[in-house]
C-alpha positions in Angstrom: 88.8 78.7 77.0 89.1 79.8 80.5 90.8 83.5 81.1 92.9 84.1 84.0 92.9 88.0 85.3 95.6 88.4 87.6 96.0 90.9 90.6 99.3 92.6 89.8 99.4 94.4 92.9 98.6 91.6 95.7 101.4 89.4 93.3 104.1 92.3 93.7 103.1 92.8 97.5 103.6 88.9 97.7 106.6 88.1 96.3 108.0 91.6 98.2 108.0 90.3 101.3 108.6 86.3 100.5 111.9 87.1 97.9 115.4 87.7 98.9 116.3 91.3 97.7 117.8 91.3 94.5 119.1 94.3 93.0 119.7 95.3 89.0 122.8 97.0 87.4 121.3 100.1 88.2 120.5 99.6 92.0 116.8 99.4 91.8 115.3 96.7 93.9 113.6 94.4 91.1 113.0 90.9 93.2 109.4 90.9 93.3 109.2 91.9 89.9 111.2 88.8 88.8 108.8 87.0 91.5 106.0 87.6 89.7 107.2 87.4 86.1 108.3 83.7 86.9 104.9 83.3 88.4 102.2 84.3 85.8 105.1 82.9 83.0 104.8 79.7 85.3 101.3 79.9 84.5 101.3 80.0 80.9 103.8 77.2 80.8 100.8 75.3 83.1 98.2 76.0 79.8 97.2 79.8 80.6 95.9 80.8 77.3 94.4 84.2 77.9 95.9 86.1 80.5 96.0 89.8 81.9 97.5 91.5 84.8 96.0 94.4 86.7 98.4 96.6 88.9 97.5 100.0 90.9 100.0 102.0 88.9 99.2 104.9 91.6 97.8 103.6 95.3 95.9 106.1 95.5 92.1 106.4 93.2 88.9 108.2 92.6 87.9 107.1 96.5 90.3 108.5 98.1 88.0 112.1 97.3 85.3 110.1 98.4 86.6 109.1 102.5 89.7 110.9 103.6 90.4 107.6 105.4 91.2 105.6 102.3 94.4 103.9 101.8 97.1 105.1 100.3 100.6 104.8 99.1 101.8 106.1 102.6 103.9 103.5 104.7 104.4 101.4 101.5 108.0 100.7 101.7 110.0 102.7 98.2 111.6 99.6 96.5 108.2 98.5 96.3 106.1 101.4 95.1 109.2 101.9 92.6 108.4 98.4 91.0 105.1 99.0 89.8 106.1 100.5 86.7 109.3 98.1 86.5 106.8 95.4 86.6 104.6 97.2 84.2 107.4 96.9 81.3 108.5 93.8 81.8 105.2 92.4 81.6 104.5 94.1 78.6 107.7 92.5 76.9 107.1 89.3 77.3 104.0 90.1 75.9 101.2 89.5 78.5 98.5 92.3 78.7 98.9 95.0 81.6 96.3 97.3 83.0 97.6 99.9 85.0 95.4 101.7 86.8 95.5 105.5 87.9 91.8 107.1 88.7 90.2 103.4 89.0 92.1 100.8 91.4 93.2 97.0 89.6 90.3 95.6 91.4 88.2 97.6 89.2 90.1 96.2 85.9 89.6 92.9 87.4 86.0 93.4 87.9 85.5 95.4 84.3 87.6 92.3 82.5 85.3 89.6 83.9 81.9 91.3 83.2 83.4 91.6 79.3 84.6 88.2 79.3 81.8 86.4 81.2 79.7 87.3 78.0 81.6 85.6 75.7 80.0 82.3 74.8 83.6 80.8 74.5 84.6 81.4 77.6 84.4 78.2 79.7 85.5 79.5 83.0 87.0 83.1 83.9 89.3 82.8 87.2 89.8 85.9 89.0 93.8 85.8 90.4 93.7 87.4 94.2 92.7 86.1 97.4 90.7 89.9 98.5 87.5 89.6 99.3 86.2 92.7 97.6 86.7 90.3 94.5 84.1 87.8 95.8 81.4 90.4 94.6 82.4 88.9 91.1 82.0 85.8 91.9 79.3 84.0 89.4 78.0 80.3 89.9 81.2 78.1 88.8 81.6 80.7 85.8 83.8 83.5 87.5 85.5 82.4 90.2 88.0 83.1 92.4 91.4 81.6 93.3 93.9 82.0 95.4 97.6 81.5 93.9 99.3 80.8 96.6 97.0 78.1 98.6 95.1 76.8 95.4 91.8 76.9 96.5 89.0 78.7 94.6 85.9 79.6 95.4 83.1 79.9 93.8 79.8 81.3 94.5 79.0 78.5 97.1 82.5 78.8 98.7 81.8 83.1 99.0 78.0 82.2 100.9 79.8 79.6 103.1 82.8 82.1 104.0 81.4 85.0 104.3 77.3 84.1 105.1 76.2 86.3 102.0 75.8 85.8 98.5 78.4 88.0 96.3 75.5 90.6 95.2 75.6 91.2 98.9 79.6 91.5 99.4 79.9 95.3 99.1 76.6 95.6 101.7 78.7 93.3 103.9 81.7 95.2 103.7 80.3 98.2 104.4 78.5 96.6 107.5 82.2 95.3 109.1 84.1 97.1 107.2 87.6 96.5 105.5 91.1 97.9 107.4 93.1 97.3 104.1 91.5 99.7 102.8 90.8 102.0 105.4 87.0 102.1 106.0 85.7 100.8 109.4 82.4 100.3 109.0 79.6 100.7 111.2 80.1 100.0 115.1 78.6 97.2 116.8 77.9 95.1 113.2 80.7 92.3 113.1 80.2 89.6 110.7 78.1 87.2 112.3 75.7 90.4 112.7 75.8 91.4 109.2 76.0 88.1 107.7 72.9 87.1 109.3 70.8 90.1 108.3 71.8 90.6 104.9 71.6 86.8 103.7 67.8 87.6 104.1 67.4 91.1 103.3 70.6 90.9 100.8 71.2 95.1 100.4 71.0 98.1 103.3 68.0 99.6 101.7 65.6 96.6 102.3 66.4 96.1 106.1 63.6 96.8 108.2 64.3 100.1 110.4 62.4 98.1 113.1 65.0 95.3 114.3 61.4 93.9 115.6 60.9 93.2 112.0 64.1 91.3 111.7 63.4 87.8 112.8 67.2 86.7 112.3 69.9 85.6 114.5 71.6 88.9 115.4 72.5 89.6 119.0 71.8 93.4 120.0 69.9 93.9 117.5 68.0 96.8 118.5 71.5 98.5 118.9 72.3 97.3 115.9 69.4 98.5 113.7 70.2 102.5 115.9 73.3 102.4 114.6 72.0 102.0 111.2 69.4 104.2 111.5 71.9 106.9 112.7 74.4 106.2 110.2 72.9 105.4 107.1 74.7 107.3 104.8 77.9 106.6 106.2 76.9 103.2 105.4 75.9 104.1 102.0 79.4 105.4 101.2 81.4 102.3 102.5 79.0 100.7 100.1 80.5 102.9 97.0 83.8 102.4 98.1 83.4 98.4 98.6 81.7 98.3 94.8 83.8 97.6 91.8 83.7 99.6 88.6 82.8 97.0 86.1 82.2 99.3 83.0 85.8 100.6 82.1 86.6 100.1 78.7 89.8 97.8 78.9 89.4 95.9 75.7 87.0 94.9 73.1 87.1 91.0 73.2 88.5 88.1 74.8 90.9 87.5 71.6 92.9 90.5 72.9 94.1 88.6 75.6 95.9 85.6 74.5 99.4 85.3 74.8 101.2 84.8 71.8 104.8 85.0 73.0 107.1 87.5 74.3 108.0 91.0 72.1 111.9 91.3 70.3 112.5 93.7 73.6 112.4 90.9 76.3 115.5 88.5 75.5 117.6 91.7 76.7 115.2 92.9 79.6 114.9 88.9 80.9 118.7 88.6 81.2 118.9 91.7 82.9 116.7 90.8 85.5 118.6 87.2 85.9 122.1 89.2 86.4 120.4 90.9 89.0 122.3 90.7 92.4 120.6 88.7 95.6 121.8 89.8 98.8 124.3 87.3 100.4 122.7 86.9 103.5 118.9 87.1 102.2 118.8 84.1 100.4 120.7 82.3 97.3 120.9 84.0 93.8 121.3 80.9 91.7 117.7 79.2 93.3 116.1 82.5 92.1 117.6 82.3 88.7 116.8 79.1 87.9 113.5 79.4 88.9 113.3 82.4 86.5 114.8 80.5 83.7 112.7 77.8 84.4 109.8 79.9 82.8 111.3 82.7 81.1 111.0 81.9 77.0 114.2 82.4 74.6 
């Protein structure tokens, strides 16, 4: 069986910002959650057996005490932020599993859910639903992989070491070597990814590169400026590390079985029609293409 983990929150910023607003009988803005429910329904109707969702129920998480410059909810438009737990429900009607995630991030619950399922001899294949990077730490052989919904390409461990230079133990080292603006570390100055690629694909963690850049014998331009910088800001280095590395031991479920879909709960008939009376706005695109593409995969 393969087991498809889904980032809930890259889905609902999608379909956000690539819907036609659409408004329900209350006036709450609920287009990217229909957006999403047709998608990961879409992928059930495609053969998805075992299928989970992961959604930051808060921005916000246990790093932001960690580096004051972590991202946050701030700037995320309302009608967004006010989906989350819209999309939460409605998930959870038509019966697909939902983490959402308050102290740990849905990266985490991503990261947790393939470490369980990974070692489960059943499990043919688990493919990891979002297109961030932070998720090519995950990344395992052809195993875990990677795959990007919207452009259909995975990757797989071969496809992270020819994007990014490094192998995926080595992801959160790179990241906190360049750094990563979407989530509000910058890393350390001077070390792009060029830099960092080609120091850590042969040392493969911060701790085992040589504080003499002498010692280096890579392809690394500056690199006595580069190895001062590291020198200087080790531990500053050391914490973009912790923020870059996933939690993979929360305790999301027991076994694989947990996640398999089998069908939508009595509650969903009502809350699926309610999103498909919801109003499109004239001038944003057409109602009735967004319907039918929500009845399309929507089960009655």
């Amino acid at each position: 069986m393969d087991i498809h983990l889904v980032d809930g929150t890259y889905e609902l910023f999608r379909h956000y910002y690539a819907l036609p607003s659409a408004r329900d009988e209350n006036g709450r803005e609920v287009a990217a959650v229909r957006g999403v429910l047709s998608s990961v329904l879409g992928m059930i109707r495609g053969g998805a057996t075992h299928v989970a969702v992961a959604t930051d129920h808060v921005i916000e998480s246990f790093r932001n005490a960690l580096w004051s410059g972590y991202k946050t909810s701030d700037g995320v438009e309302p009608d967004l932020l006010a989906q989350f737990p819209i999309l939460e429900s409605v998930l959870s009607a038509a019966g697909i599993v939902v983490w959402p995630m308050v102290e740990f991030e849905a990266d985490d619950a991503l990261a947790a859910a393939a470490t369980v399922a990974d070692h489960d001899p059943r499990v043919e294949r688990v493919i990891i639903c979002t297109p961030d990077k932070d998720l090519a730490q995950c990344v395992r052989g052809t195993r875990i992989v990677q795959l990007n919904r919207r452009t259909r390409s995975i990757l797989d461990e071969q496809g992270v070491v020819k994007k990014f230079g490094v192998s995926p133990e080595s992801m959160p080292d790179y990241l906190a070597l360049v750094g990563d603006s979407a989530d509000g570390y910058p890393g350390l100055r001077g070390w792009g990814a060029k830099s960092s690629a080609a120091v850590l694909a042969k040392y493969r963690h911060l701790e085992s590169i040589p504080a003499d850049w002498r010692e280096w014998h890579v392809n690394a331009a500056s690199a006595s400026a580069l190895a001062d910088t590291l020198s200087r800001e080790r531990d500053r280095a050391l914490l973009f590390r912790t923020l870059a590395t996933l939690r993979s031991d929360l305790p999301l479920f027991d076994n694989v079985d947990q996640l398999r879909w089998n069908g939508p709960t009595p509650d969903f008939g009502e809350i699926g029609a309610r999103l498909d009376a919801a109003r499109t706005d004239a001038h944003r695109g057409s109602v009735r293409d967004n319907r039918e593409i929500l009845k399309s995969v929507v089960p009655r």
